[in-house]
MARZA-789731 format. One line per field, with one value per atom (N, C-alpha, C, O): x, y, z; residue in one letter. Coordinates in pm, 1 decimal. Example, Ala and Ser with C-alpha at 12.3 -4.5 7.8 and 13.67 -1.06 7.14 Angstrom:
residues 2
X (1319.0;1230.0;1320.0;1423.6;1285.0;1367.0;1290.0;1340.9)
Y (-569.0;-450.0;-330.0;-331.9;-225.0;-106.0;3.0;113.8)
Z (780.0;780.0;780.0;846.5;708.0;714.0;787.0;803.9)
resn (A;A;A;A;S;S;S;S)
END
This chain:
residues 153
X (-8417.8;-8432.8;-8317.1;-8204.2;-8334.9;-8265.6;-8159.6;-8195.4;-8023.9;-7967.6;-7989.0;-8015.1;-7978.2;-8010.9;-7869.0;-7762.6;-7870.0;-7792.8;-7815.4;-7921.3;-7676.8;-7697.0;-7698.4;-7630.5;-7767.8;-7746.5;-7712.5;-7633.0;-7765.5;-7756.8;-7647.2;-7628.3;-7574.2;-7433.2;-7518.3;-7472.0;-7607.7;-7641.8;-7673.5;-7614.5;-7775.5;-7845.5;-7778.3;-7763.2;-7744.3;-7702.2;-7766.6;-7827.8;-7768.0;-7836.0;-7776.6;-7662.9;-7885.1;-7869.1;-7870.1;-7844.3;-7911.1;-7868.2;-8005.1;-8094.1;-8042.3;-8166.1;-8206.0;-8114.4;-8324.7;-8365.4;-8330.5;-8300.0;-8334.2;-8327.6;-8505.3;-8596.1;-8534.9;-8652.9;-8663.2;-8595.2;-8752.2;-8796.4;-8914.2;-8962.9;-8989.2;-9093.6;-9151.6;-9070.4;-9236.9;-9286.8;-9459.0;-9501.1;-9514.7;-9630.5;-9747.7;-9704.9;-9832.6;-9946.4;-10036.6;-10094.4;-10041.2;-10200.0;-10249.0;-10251.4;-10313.0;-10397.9;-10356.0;-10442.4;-10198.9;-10115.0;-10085.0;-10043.7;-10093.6;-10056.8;-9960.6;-9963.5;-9800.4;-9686.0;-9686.5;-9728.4;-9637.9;-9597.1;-9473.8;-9386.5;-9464.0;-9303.7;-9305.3;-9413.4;-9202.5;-9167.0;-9204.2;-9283.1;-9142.9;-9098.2;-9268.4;-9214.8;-9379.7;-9528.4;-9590.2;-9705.0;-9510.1;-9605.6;-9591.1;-9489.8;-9719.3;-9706.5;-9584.7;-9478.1;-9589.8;-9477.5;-9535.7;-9594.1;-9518.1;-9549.2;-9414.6;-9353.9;-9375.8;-9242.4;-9298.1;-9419.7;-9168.8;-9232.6;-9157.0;-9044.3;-9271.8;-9203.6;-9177.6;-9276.3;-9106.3;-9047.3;-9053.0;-8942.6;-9136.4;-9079.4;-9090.0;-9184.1;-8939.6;-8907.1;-8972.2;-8920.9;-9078.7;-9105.7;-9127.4;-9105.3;-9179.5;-9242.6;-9298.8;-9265.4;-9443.0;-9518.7;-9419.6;-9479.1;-9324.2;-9299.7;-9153.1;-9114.1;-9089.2;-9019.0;-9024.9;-9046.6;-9002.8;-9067.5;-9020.7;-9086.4;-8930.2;-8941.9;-9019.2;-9072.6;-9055.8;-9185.9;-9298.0;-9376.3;-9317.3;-9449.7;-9474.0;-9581.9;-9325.5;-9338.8;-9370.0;-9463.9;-9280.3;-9264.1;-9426.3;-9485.1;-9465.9;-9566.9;-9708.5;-9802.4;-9723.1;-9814.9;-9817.8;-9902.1;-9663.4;-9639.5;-9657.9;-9699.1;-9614.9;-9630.3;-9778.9;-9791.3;-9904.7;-10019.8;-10068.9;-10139.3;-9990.4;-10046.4;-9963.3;-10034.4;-9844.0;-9807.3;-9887.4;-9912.6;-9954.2;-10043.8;-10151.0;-10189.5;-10188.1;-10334.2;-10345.3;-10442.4;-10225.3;-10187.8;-10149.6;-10211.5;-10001.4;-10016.8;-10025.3;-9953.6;-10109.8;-10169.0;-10198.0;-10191.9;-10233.2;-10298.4;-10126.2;-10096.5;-10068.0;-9891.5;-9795.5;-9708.7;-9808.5;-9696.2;-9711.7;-9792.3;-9679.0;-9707.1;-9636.6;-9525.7;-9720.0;-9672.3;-9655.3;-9714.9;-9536.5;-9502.6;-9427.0;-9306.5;-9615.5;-9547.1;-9485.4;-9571.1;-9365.3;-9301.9;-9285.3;-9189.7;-9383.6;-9422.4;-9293.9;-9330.0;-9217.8;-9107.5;-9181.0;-9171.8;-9230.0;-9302.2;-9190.8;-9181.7;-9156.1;-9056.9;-9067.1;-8982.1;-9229.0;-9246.8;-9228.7;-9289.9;-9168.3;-9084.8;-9149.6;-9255.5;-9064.0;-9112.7;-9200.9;-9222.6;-9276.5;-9353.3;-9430.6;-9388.9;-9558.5;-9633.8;-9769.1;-9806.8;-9798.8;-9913.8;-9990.4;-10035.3;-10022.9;-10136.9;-10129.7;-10215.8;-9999.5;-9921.0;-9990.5;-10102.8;-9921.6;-9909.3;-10077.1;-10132.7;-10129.2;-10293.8;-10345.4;-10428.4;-10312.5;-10365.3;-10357.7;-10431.1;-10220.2;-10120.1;-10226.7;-10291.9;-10225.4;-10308.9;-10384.5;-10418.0;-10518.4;-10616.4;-10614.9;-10645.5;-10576.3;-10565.9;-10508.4;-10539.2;-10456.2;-10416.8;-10465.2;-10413.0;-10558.0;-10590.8;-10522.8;-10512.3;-10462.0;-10361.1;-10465.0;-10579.9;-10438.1;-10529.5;-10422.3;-10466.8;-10270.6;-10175.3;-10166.6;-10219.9;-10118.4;-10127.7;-9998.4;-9885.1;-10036.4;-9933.4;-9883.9;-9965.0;-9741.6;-9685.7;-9627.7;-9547.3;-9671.5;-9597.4;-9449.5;-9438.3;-9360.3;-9243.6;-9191.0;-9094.6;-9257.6;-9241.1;-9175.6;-9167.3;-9094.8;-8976.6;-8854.8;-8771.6;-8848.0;-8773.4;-8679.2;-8557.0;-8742.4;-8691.7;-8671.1;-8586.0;-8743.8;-8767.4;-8646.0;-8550.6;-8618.8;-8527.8;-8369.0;-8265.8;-8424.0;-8252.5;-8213.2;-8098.0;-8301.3;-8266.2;-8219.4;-8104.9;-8284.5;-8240.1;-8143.6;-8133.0;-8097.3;-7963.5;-7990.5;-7897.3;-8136.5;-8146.3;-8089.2;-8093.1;-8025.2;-7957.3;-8030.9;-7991.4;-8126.7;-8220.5;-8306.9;-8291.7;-8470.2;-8557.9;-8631.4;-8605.8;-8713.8;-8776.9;-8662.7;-8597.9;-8628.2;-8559.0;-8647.1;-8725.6;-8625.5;-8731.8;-8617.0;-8504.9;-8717.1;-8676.7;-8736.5;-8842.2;-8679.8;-8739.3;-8719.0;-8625.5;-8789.1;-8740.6;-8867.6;-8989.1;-8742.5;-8838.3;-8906.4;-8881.4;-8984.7;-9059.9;-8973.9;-9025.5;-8859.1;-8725.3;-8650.6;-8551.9;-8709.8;-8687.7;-8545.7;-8486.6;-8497.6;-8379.2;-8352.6;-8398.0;-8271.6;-8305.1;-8253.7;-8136.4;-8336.0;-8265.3;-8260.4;-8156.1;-8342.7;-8289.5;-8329.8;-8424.5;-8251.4;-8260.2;-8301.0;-8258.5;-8365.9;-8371.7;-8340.8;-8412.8;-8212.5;-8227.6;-8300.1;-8209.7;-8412.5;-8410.9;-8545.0;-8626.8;-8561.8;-8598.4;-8621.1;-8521.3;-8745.1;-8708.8;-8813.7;-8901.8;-8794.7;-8948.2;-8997.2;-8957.7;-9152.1;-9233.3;-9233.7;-9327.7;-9119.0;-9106.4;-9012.7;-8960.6;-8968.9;-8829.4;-8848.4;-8803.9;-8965.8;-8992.1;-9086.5;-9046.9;-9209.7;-9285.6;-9221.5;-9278.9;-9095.7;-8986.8;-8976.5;-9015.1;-8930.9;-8858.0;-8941.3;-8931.2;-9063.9;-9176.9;-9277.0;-9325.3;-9274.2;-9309.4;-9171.7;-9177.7;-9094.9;-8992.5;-8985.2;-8934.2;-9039.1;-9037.9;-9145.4;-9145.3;-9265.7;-9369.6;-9372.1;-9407.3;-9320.2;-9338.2;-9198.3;-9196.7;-9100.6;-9045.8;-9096.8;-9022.3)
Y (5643.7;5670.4;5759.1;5729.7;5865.8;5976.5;5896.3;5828.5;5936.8;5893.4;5971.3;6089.1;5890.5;5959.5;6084.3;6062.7;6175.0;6296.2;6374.7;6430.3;6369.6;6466.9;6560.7;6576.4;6694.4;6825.2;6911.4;6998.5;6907.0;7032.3;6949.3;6827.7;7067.5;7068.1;7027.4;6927.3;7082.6;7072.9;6998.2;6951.6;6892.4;6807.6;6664.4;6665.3;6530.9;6465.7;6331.8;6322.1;6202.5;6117.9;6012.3;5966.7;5972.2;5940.2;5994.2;5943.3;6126.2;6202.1;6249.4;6217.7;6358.0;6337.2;6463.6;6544.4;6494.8;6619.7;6691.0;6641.4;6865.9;6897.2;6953.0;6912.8;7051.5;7049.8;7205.7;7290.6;7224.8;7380.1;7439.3;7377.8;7507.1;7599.7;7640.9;7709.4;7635.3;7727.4;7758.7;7696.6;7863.2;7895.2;7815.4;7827.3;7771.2;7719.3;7804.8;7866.5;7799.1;7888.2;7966.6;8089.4;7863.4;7924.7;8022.2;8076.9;8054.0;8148.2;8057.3;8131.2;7947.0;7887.7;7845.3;7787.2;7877.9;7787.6;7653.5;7602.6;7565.6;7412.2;7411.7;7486.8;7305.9;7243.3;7108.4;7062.7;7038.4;6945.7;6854.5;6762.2;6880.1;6763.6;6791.9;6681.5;6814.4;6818.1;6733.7;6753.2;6636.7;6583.8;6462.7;6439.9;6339.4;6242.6;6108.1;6137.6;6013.1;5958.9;5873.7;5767.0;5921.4;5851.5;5896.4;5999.8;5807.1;5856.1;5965.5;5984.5;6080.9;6214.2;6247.8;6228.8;6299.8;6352.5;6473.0;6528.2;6532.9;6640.5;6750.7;6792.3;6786.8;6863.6;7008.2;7081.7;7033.9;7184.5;7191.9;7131.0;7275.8;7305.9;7461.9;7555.4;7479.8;7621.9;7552.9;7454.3;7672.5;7618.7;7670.4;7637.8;7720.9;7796.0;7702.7;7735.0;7587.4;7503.9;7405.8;7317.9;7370.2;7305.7;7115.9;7014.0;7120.2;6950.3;6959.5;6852.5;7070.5;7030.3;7040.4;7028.3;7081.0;7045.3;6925.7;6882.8;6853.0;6679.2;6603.8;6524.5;6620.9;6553.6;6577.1;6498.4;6685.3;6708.4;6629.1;6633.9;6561.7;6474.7;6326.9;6278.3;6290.1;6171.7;6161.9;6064.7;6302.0;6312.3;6298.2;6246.2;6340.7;6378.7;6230.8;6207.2;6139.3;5999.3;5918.2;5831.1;5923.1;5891.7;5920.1;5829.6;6048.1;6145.7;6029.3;5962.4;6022.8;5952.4;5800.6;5758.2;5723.6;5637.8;5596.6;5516.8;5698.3;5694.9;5799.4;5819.0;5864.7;5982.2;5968.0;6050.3;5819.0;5797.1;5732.2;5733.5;5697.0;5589.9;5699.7;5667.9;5839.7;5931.1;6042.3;6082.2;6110.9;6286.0;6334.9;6293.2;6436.5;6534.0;6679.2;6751.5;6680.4;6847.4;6905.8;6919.5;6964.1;7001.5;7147.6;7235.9;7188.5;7352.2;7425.0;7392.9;7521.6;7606.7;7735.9;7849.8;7725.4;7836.9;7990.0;8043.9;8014.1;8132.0;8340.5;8402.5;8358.9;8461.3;8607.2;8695.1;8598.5;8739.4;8738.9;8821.1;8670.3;8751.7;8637.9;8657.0;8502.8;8434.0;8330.0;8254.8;8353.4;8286.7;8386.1;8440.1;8393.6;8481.5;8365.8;8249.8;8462.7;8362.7;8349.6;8235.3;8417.5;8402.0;8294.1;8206.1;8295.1;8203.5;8093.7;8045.7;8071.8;7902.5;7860.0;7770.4;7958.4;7898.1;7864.2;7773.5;7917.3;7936.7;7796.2;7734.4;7780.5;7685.8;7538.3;7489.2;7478.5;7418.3;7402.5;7286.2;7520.3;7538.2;7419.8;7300.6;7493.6;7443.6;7259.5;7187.3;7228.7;7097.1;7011.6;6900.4;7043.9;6988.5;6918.1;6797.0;6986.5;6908.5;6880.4;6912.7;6821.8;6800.0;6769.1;6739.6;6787.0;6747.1;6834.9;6937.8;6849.3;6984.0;7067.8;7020.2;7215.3;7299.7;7395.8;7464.0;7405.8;7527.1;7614.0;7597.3;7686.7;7848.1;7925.1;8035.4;7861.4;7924.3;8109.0;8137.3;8178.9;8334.6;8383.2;8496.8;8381.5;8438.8;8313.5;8306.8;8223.4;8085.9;8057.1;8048.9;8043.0;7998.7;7822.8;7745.3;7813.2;7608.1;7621.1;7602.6;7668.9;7646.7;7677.4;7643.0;7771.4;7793.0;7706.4;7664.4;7683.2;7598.4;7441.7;7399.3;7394.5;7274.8;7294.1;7202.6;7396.9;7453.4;7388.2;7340.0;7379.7;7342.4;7449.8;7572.5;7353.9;7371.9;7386.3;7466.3;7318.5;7310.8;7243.0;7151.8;7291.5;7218.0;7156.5;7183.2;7081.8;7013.0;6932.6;6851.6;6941.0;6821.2;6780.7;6854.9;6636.0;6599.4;6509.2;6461.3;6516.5;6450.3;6329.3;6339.1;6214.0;6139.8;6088.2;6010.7;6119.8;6091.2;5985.5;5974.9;5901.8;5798.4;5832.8;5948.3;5766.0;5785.9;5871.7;5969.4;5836.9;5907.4;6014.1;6067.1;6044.6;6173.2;6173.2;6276.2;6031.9;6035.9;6034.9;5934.1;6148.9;6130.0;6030.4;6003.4;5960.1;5785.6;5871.4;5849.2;5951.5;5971.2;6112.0;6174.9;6149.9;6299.1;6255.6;6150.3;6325.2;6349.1;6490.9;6581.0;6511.1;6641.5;6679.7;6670.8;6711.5;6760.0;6706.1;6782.7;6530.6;6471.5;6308.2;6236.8;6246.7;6118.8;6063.3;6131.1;5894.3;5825.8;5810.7;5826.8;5754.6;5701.1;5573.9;5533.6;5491.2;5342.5;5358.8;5260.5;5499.6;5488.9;5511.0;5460.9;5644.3;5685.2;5601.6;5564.5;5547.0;5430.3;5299.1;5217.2;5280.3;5186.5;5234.0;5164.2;5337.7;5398.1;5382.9;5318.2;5495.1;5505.9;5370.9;5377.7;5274.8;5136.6;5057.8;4958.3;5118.6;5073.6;5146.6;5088.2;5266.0;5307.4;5277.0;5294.4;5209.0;5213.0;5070.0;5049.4;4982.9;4831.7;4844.5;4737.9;4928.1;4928.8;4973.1;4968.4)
Z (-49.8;92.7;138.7;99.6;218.9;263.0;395.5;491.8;352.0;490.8;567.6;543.4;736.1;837.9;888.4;830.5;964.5;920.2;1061.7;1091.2;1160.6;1283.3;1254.4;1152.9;1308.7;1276.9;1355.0;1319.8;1481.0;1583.8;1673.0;1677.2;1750.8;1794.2;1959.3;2014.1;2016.8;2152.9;2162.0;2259.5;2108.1;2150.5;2037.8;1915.6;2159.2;2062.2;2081.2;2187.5;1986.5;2048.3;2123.7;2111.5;2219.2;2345.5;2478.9;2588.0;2438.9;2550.7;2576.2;2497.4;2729.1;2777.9;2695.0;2679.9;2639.1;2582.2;2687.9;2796.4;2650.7;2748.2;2784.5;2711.7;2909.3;2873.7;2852.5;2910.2;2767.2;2692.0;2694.9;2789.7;2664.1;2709.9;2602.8;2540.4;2556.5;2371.0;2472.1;2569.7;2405.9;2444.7;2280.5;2165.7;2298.8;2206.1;2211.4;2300.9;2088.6;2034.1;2126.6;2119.2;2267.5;2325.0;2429.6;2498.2;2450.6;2514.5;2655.6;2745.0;2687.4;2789.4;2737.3;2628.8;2842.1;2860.8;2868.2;2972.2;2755.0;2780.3;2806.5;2763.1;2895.4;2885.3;2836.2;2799.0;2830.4;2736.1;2844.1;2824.1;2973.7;3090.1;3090.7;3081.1;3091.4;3114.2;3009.0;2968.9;2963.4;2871.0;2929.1;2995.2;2908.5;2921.3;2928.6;2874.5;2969.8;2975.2;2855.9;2875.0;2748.4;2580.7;2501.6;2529.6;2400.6;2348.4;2284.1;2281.0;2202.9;2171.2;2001.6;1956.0;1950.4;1767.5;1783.3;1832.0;1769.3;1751.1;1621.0;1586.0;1568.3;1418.2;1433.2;1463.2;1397.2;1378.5;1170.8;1076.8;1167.3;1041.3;996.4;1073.3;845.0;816.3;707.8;642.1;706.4;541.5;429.4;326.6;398.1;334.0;250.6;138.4;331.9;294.0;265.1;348.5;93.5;12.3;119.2;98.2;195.7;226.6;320.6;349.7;398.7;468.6;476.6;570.8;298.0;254.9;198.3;157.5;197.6;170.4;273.0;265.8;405.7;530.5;599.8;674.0;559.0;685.3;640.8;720.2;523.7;459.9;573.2;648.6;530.4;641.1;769.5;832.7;820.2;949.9;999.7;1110.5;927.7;904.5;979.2;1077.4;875.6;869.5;984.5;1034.6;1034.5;1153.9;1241.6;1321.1;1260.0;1398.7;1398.4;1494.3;1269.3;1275.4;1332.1;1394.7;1298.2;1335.3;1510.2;1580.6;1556.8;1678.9;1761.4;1859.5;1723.6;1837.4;2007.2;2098.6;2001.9;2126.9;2209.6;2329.1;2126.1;2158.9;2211.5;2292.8;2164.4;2084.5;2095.7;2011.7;2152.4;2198.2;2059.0;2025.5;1974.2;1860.8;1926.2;2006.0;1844.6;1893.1;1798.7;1777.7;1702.1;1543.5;1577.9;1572.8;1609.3;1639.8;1482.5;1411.9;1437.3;1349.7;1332.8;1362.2;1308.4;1338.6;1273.4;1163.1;1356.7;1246.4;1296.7;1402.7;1206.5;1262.9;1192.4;1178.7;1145.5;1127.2;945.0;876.8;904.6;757.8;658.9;599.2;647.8;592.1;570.0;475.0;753.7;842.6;942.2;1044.7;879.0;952.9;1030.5;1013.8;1103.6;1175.8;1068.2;1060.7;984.3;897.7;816.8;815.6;725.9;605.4;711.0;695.9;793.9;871.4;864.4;800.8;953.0;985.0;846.5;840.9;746.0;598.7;513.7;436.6;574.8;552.3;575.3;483.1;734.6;812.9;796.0;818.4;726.0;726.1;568.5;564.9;475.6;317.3;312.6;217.9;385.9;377.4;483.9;492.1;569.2;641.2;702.3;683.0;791.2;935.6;1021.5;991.2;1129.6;1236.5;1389.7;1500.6;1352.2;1414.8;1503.7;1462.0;1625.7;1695.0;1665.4;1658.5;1647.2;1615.5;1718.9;1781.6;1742.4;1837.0;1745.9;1654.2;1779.8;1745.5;1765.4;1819.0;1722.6;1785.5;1740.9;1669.8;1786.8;1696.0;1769.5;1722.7;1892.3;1920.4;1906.0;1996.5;1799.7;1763.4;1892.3;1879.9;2012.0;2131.1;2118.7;2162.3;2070.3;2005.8;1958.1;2033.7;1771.0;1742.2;1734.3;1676.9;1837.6;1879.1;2011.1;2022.4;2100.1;2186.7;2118.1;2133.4;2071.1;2018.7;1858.9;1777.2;1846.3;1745.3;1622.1;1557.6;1572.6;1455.3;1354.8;1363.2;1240.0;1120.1;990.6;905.8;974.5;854.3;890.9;972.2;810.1;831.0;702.5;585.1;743.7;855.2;947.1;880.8;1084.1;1164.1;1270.5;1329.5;1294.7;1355.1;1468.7;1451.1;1598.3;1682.1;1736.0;1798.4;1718.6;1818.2;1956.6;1976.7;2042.8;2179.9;2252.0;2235.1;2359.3;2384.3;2516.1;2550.5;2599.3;2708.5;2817.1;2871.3;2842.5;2951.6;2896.5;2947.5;2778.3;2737.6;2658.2;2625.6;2630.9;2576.4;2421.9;2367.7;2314.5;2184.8;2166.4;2192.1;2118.1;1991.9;1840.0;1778.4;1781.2;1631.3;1591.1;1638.4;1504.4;1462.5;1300.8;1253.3;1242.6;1064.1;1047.5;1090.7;972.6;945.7;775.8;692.7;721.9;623.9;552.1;501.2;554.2;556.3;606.1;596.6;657.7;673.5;586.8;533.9;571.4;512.4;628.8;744.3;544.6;631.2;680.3;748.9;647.2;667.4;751.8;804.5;784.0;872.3;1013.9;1117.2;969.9;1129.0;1181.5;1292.0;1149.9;1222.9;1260.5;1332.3;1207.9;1250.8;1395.3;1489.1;1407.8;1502.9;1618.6;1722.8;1549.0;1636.3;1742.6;1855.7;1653.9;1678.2;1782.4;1854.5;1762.4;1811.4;1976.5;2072.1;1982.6;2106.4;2215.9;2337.7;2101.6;2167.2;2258.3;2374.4;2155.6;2202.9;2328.2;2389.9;2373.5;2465.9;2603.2;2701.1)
resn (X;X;X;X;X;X;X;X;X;X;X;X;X;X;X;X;X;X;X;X;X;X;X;X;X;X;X;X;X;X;X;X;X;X;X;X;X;X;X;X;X;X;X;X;X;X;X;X;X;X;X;X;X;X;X;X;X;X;X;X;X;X;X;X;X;X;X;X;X;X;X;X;X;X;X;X;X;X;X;X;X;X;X;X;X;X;X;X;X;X;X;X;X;X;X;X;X;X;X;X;X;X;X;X;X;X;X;X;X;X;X;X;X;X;X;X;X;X;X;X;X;X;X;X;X;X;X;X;X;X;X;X;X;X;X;X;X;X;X;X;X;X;X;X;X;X;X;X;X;X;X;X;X;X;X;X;X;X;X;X;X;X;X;X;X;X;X;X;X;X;X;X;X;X;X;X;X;X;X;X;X;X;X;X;X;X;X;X;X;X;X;X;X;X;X;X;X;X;X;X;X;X;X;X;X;X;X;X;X;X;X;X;X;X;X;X;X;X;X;X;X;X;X;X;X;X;X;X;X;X;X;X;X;X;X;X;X;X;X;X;X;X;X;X;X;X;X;X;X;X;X;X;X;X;X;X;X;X;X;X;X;X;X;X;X;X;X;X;X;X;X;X;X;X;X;X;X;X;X;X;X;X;X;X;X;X;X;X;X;X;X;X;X;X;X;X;X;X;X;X;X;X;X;X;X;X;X;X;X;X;X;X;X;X;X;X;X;X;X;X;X;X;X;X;X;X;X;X;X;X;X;X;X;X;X;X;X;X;X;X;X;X;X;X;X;X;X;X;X;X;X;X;X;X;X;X;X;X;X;X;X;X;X;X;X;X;X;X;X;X;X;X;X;X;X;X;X;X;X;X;X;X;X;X;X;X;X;X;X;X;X;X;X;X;X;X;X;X;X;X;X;X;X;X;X;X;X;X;X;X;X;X;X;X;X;X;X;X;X;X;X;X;X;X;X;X;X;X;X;X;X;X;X;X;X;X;X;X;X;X;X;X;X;X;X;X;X;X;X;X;X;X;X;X;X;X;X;X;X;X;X;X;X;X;X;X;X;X;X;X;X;X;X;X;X;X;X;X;X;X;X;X;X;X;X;X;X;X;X;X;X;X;X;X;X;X;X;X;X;X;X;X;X;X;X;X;X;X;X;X;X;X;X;X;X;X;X;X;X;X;X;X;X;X;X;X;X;X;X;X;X;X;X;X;X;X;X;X;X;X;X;X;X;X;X;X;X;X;X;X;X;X;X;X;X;X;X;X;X;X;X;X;X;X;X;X;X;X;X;X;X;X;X;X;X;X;X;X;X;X;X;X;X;X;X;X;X;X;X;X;X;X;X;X;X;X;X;X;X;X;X;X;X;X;X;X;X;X;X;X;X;X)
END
């Protein structure tokens, strides 16, 4: 089991996310503060990095689990080079995600939240406050801990 591991300098835990802006697929602006009052997953990913072609299996099966508990907000870092729109959809398409995906192609996601390496995942609870970061990797016994843990609060 992977120890757990802070990464980004801005955002630390306990503290309130801040709130951010990414456009989805369908070219409408989300913000973060617009989502339900459900705790929230966070994953900064790319198809192209081999731990988050491990992590994003689990994650698959978390979604399926608490989709209806748990707002997902899979952020796709896609930046032209080693992440094209195409790779990703291809990506999605071939492994059958069903998780919802954002597009970050001007990496406004991951520079706002000063990620270091990915996959990092955030978990934040209903008030928007982070309780846990994974940088790199987490299990699946760790984050439905967590996750279960935000829900029953």
């Amino acid at each position: 089991m992977r120890e757990r591991r802070f990464n980004c300098q801005s955002i630390s835990l306990d503290q309130r996310l801040w709130d951010f802006k990414i456009t989805p697929p369908d070219g409408r602006e989300l913000s973060i503060s617009s989502l339900s009052d459900k705790p929230l997953l966070i994953v900064e990913w790319a198809s192209w990095c081999p731990d988050c072609q491990k992590e994003l299996p689990i994650i698959q099966r978390l979604y399926d689990k608490y989709q209806d508990k748990v707002d997902f907000f899979m952020v796709d870092i896609v930046d032209g080079e080693r992440e094209t729109l195409e790779t990703s959809h291809q990506f999605l398409r071939d492994q059958g995600f069903t998780f919802p995906v954002y597009i970050d192609q001007d990496l406004q996601a991951f520079k706002f939240l000063d990620v270091k390496a990915i996959p990092t995942i955030f978990i934040v609870d209903k008030d928007g406050i982070v309780k846990e970061i994974y940088v790199e990797q987490g299990s699946e016994e760790m984050l439905s801990k967590d996750l279960k843990q935000l829900i029953n609060n």
